[in-house]
C-alpha positions as CSV (number, residue, x, y, z in Angstrom):
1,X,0.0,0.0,0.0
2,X,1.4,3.4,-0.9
3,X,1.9,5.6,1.8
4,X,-0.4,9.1,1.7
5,X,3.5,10.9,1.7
6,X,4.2,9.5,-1.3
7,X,1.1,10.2,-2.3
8,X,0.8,13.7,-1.6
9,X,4.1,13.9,-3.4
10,X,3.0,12.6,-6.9
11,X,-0.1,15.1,-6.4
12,X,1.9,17.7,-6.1
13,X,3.7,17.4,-8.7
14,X,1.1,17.5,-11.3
15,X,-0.8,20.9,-10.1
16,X,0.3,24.0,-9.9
17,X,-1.1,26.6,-7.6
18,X,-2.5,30.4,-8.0
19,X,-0.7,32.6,-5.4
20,X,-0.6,32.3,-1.7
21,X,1.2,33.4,1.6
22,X,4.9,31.8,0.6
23,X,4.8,30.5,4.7
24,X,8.4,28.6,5.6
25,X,9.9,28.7,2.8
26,X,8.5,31.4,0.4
27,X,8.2,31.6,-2.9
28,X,10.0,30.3,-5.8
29,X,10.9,26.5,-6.2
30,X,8.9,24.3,-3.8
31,X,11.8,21.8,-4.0
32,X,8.7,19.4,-5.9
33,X,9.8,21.2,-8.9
34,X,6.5,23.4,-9.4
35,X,8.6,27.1,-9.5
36,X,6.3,30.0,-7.9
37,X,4.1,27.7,-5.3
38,X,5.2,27.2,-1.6
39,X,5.1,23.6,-0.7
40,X,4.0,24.5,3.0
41,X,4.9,25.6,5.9
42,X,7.8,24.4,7.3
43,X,8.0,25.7,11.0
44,X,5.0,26.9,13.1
45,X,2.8,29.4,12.0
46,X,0.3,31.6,14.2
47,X,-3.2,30.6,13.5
48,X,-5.2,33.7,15.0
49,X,-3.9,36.7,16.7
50,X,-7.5,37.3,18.1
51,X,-8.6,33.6,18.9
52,X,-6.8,31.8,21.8
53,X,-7.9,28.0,22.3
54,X,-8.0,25.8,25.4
55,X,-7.5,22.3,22.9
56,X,-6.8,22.2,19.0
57,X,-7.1,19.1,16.4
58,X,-5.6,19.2,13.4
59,X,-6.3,16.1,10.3
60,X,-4.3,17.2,8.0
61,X,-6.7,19.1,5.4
62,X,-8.6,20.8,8.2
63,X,-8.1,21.5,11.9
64,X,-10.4,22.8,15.0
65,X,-10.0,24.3,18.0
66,X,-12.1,25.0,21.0
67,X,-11.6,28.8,22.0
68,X,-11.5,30.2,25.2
69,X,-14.8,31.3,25.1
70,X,-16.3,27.3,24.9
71,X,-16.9,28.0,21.5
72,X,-15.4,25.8,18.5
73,X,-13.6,26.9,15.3
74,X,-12.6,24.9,12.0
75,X,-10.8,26.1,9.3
76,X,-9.1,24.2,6.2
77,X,-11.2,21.8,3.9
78,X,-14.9,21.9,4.0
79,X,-16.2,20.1,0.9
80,X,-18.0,17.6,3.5
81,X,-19.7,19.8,6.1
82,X,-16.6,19.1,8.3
83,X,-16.2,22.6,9.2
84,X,-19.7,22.9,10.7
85,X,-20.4,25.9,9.0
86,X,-22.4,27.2,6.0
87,X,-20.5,30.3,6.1
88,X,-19.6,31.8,2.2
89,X,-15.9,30.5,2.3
90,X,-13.0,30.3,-0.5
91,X,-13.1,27.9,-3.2
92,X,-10.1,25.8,-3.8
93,X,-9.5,23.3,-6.4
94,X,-7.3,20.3,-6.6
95,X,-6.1,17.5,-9.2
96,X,-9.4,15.8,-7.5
97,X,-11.4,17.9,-6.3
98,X,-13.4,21.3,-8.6
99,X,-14.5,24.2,-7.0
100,X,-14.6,23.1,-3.2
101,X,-15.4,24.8,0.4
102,X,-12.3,26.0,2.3
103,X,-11.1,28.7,4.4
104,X,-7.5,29.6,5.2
105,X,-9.8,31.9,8.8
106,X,-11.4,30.2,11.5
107,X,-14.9,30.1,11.0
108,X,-17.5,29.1,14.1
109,X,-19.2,25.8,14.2
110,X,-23.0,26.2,13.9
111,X,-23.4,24.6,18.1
112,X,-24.5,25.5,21.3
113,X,-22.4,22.4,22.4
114,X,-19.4,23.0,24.4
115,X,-16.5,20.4,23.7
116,X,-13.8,19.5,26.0
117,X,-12.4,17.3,23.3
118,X,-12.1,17.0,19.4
119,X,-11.3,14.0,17.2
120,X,-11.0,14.4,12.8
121,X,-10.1,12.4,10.6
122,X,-7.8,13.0,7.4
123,X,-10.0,11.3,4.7
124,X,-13.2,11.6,4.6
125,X,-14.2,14.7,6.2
126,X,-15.1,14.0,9.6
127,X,-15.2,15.4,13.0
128,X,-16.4,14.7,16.4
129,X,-16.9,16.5,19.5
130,X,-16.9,15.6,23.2
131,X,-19.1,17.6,25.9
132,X,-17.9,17.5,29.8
133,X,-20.7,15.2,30.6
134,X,-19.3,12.6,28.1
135,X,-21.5,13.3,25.1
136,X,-20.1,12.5,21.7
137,X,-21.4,14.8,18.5
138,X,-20.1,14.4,14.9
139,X,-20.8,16.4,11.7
140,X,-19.3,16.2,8.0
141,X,-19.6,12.9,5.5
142,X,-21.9,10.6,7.1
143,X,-22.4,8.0,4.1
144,X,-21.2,4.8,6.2
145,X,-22.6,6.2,9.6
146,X,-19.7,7.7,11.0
147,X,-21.6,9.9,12.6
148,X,-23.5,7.6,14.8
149,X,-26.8,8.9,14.4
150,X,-28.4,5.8,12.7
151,X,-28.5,7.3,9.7
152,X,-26.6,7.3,6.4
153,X,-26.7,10.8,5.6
154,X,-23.7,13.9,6.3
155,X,-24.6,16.9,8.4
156,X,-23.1,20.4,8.7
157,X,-24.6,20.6,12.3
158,X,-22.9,18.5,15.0
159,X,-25.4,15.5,15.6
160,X,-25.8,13.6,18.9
161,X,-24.2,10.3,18.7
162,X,-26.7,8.1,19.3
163,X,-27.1,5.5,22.4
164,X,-27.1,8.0,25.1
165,X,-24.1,6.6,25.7
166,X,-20.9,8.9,28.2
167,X,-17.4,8.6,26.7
168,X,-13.9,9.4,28.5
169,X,-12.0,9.7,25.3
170,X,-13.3,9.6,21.0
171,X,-11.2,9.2,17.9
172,X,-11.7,9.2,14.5
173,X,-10.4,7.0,12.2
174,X,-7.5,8.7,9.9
175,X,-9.2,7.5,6.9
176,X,-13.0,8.6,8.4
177,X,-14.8,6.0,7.9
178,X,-15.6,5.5,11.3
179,X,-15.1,6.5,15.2
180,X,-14.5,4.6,18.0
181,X,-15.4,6.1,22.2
182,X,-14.2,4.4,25.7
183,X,-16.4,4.7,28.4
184,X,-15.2,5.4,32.5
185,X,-15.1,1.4,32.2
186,X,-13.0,1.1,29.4
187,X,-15.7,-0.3,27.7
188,X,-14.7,0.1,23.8
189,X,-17.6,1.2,21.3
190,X,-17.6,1.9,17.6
191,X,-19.4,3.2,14.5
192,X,-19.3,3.5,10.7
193,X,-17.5,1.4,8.2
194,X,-14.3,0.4,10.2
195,X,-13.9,-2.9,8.6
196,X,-11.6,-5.0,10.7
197,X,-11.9,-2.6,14.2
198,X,-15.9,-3.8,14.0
199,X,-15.7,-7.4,12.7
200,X,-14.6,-9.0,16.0
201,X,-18.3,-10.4,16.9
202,X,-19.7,-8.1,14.2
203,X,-21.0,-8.7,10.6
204,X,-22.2,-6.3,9.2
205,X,-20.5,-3.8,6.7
206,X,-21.1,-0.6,8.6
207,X,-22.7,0.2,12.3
208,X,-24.7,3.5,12.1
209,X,-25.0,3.2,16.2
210,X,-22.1,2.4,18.6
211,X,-21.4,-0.9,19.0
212,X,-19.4,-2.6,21.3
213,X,-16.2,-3.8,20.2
214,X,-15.8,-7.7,21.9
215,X,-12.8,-6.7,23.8
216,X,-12.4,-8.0,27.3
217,X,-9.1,-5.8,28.3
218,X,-10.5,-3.0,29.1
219,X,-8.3,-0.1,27.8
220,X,-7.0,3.4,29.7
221,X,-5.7,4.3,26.3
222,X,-6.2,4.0,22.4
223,X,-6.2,4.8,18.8
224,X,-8.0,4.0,15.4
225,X,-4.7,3.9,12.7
226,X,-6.2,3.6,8.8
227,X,-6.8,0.1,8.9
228,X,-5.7,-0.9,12.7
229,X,-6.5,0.0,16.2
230,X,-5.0,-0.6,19.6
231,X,-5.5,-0.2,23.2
232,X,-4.0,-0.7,26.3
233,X,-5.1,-1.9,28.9
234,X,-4.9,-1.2,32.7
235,X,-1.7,-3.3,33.5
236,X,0.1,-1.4,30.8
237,X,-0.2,-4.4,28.0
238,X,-0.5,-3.3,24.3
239,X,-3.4,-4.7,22.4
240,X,-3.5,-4.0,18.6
241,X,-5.7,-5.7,16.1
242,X,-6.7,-5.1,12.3
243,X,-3.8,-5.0,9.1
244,X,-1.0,-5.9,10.1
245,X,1.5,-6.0,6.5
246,X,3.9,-3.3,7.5
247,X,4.2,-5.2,11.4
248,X,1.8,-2.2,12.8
249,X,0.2,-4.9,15.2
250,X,3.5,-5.1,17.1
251,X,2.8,-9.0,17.6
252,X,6.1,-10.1,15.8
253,X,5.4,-10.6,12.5
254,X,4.7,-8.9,9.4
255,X,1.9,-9.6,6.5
256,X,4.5,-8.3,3.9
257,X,6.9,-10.9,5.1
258,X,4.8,-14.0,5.2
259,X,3.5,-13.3,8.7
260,X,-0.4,-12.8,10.1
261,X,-1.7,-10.3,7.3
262,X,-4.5,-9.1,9.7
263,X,-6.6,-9.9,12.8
264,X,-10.0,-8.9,14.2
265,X,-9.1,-10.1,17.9
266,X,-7.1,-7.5,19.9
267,X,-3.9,-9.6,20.2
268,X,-1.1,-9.0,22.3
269,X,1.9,-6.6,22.1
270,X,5.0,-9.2,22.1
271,X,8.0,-7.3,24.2
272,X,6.9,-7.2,27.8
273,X,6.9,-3.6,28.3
274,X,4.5,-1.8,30.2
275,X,3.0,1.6,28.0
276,X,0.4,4.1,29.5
277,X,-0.3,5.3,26.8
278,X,-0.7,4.6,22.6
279,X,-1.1,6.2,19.1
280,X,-1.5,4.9,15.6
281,X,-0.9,6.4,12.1
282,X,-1.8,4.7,9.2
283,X,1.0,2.4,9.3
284,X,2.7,2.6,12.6
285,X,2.2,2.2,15.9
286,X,3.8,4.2,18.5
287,X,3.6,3.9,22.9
288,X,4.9,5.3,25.9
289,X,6.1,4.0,28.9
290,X,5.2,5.4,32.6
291,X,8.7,6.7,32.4
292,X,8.4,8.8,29.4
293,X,10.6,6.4,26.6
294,X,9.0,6.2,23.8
295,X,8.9,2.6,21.2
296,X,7.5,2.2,18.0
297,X,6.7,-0.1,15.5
298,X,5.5,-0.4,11.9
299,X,6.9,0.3,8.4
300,X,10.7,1.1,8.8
301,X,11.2,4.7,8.0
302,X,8.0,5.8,10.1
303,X,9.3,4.2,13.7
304,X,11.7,6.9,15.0
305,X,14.4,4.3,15.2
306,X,17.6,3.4,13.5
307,X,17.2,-0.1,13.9
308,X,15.4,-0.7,10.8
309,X,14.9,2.0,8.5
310,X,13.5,0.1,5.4
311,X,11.1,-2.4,5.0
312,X,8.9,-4.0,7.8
313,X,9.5,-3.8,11.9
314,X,6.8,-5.8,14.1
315,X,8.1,-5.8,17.4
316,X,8.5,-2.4,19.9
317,X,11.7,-0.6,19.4
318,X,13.0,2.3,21.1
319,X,12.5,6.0,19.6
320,X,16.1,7.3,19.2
321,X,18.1,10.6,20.8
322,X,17.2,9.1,24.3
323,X,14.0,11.9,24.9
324,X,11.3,11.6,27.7
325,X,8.5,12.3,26.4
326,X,4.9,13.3,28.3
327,X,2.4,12.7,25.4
328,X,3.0,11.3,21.6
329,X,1.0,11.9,19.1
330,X,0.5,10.4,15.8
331,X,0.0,11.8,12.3
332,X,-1.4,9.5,9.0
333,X,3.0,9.4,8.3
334,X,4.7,10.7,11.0
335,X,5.0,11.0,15.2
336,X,5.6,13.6,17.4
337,X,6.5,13.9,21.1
338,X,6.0,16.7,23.9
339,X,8.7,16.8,26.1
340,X,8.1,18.0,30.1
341,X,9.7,21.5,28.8
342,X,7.1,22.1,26.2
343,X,9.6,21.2,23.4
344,X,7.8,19.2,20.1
345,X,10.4,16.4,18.3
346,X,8.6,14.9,14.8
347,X,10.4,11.6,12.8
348,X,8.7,10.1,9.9
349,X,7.6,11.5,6.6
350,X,8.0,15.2,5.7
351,X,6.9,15.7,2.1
352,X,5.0,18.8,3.3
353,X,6.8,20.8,5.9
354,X,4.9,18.1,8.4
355,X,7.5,17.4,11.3
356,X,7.8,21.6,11.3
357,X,11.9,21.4,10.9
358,X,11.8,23.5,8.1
359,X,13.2,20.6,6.0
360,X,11.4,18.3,3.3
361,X,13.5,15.5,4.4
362,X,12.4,12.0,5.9
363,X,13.3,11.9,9.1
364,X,14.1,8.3,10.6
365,X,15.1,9.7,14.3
366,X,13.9,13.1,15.9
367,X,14.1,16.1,15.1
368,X,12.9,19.2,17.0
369,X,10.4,21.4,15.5
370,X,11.6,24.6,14.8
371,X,10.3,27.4,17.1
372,X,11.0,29.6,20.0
373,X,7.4,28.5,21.6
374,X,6.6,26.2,24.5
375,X,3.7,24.0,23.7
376,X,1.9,22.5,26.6
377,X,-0.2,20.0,23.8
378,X,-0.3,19.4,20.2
379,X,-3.2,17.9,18.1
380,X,-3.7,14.2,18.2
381,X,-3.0,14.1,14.3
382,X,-0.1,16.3,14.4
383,X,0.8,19.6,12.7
384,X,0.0,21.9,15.5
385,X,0.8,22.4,18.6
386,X,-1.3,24.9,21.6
387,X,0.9,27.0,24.1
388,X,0.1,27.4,27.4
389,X,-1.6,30.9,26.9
390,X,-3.5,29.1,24.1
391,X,-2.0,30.7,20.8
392,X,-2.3,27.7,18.2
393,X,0.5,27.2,16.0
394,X,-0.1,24.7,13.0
395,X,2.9,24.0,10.3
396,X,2.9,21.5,6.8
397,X,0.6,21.6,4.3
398,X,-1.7,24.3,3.4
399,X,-3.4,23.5,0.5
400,X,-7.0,24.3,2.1
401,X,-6.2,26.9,4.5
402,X,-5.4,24.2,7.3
403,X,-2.7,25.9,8.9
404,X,-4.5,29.2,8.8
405,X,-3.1,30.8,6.0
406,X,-4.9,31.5,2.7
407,X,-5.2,28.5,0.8
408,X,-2.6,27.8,-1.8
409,X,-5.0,26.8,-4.5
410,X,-8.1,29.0,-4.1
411,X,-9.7,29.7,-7.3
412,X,-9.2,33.2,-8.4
């Protein structure tokens, strides 16, 4: 499967853009060979000098925040609703996309809800809210029921997830076809099309309520990847369960090596460590330990590790440059860590400015994103980071106004 990176990379190649803020590095030669178009922003960028946000979520073609006020702002891509807005935006175009919502300011989402949490996803269009009593909302492309309503129809409005169920945490997949919740319990429930995340007791294509996921460990922590999910548990064991080809499952062996291709039973982590706490991208897998080291597993040049930096790695190894880390946080490509001193280190794929070190290089250890500000968080998929007197700051790509910048390919 071809990684979204590379991906990106071939798109960009073959448009050209109309104008925009030049961001990191300017204008001129995007180093994609497209003269006269930025390629993104490759350190920080301020996202409002009016707007200061208590939590921020960024997906990669648009991000949210909620302000200080309790009131919740989107910007980037809104060609599903994912915005929550019906404000008169830009239009931007792309090699797939004609003449689509986006906005490079944030715009309000149409809610009286207050969130204390956000989850998006990258594909899709997708995002979800959480309220301080535990209630789940969603609003964008709604087609396979990610948004939980029992319906099969997408929504510019947030839309109570249905159930009357209370969630501690939500994510959405990085692909959006779905969103999983845990419950004070630990109790794991899902929804939409999330093919091998559901199947485990489940037969069905799509659930367009939450359904309980058969899983008996009871997680404090976890993630939805593209096609995998994990958890762990309260003894600090790593669970993961879904496609495993690149090793992403962590449970020592690897589809693309004549190994277990996939699973729909949460199966142990092999390695004995104890994690408090887990992330996964769309083909890696990532955990910390209660002291702060960070391991990772998954396709070789996406782990943080020099171990192995080609091919496929399905067993924990250590992050390199010997950081502590207090959170991690995990990107479709790419990984970042918050240190206790507020400082952010990325390692993975960078086509687009998106570990901020104002390179375009793969990074297969850690670097340290390039800025003079302390961050206290940074999204869950990420490519910005929230200081402590909640200025966001959002670097990579900015085709759709994502990082708060006009968008690169606006129509004109």
């Amino acid at each position: 499967m071809r990684s979204l990176g590379v991906v990106l990379g071939l798109f960009f190649l073959l448009i050209g853009g109309c104008g925009g803020d030049g961001g990191g590095d300017g204008e001129g030669d995007d180093g994609l060979g497209v003269p006269g178009r930025p390629a993104g922003y490759l350190v920080p960028e301020l996202v409002s000098s009016t707007l200061t946000f208590n939590t921020i979520e960024a997906t990669g073609w648009h991000a949210c925040g909620v302000a200080s006020d309790g009131a919740t702002y989107c910007w980037g891509t809104n060609d599903n609703g994912q915005l929550g807005s019906t404000d008169n935006m830009e239009l931007c175009t792309d090699l797939f996309r004609q003449n689509y919502s986006c906005t490079g300011t944030p715009h309000q989402v149409d809610t009286e809800q207050r969130f204390v949490a956000l989850a998006g996803s990258l594909g899709q269009g997708v995002t979800c809210g959480l309220t301080a009593e535990g209630e789940a909302y969603c609003w964008g492309f709604g087609l396979w029921g990610q948004l939980g309503d029992d319906k099969q129809t997408s929504s510019v409005t947030p839309i109570a997830v249905s159930g009357g169920l209370q969630f501690e945490s939500i994510r959405v997949s990085s692909d959006g076809l779905g969103a999983c919740g845990t419950t004070a319990t630990g109790d794991l429930y899902c929804w939409g099309a999330l093919g091998l995340v559901l199947t485990t007791g489940y037969t069905n294509a799509a659930a367009f309520t939450p359904y309980r996921v058969d899983a008996a460990q009871g997680f404090i922590s976890f993630d939805l990847g593209q096609m995998h999910a994990c958890g762990v548990s309260a003894s600090g064991q790593a669970y993961c369960w879904g496609n495993n080809w690149y090793g992403q499952l962590g449970i020592g062996s690897a589809g693309g090596e004549g190994g277990l291709y996939q699973t729909a039973t949460p199966t142990a982590v092999v390695g004995g460590h104890v994690f408090r706490s887990i992330v996964t991208g769309s083909n890696q897998t990532c955990a910390l330990t209660n002291t702060g080291e960070a391991y990772c597993w998954g396709v070789g040049h996406n782990i943080g590790s020099t171990f192995n930096t080609t091919g496929y790695v399905s067993t924990p190894q250590p992050v390199s440059g010997g950081h502590r880390y207090v959170e991690l946080y995990a990107g479709f490509s790419q990984t970042c860590g918050l240190t206790a001193t507020g400082d952010a280190y990325c390692w993975g794929e960078n086509y687009l400015g998106e570990l901020g070190d104002g390179t375009q290089e793969i990074r297969t250890s850690p670097v340290k994103v390039q800025t003079s500000q302390k961050f206290v968080s940074l999204s869950h998929r990420p490519t910005c980071g929230l200081t402590a007197q909640g200025q966001a700051y959002c670097w990579g790509d900015n085709g759709s106004g994502q990082i708060g910048k006009p968008p690169y390919y606006e129509n004109h």
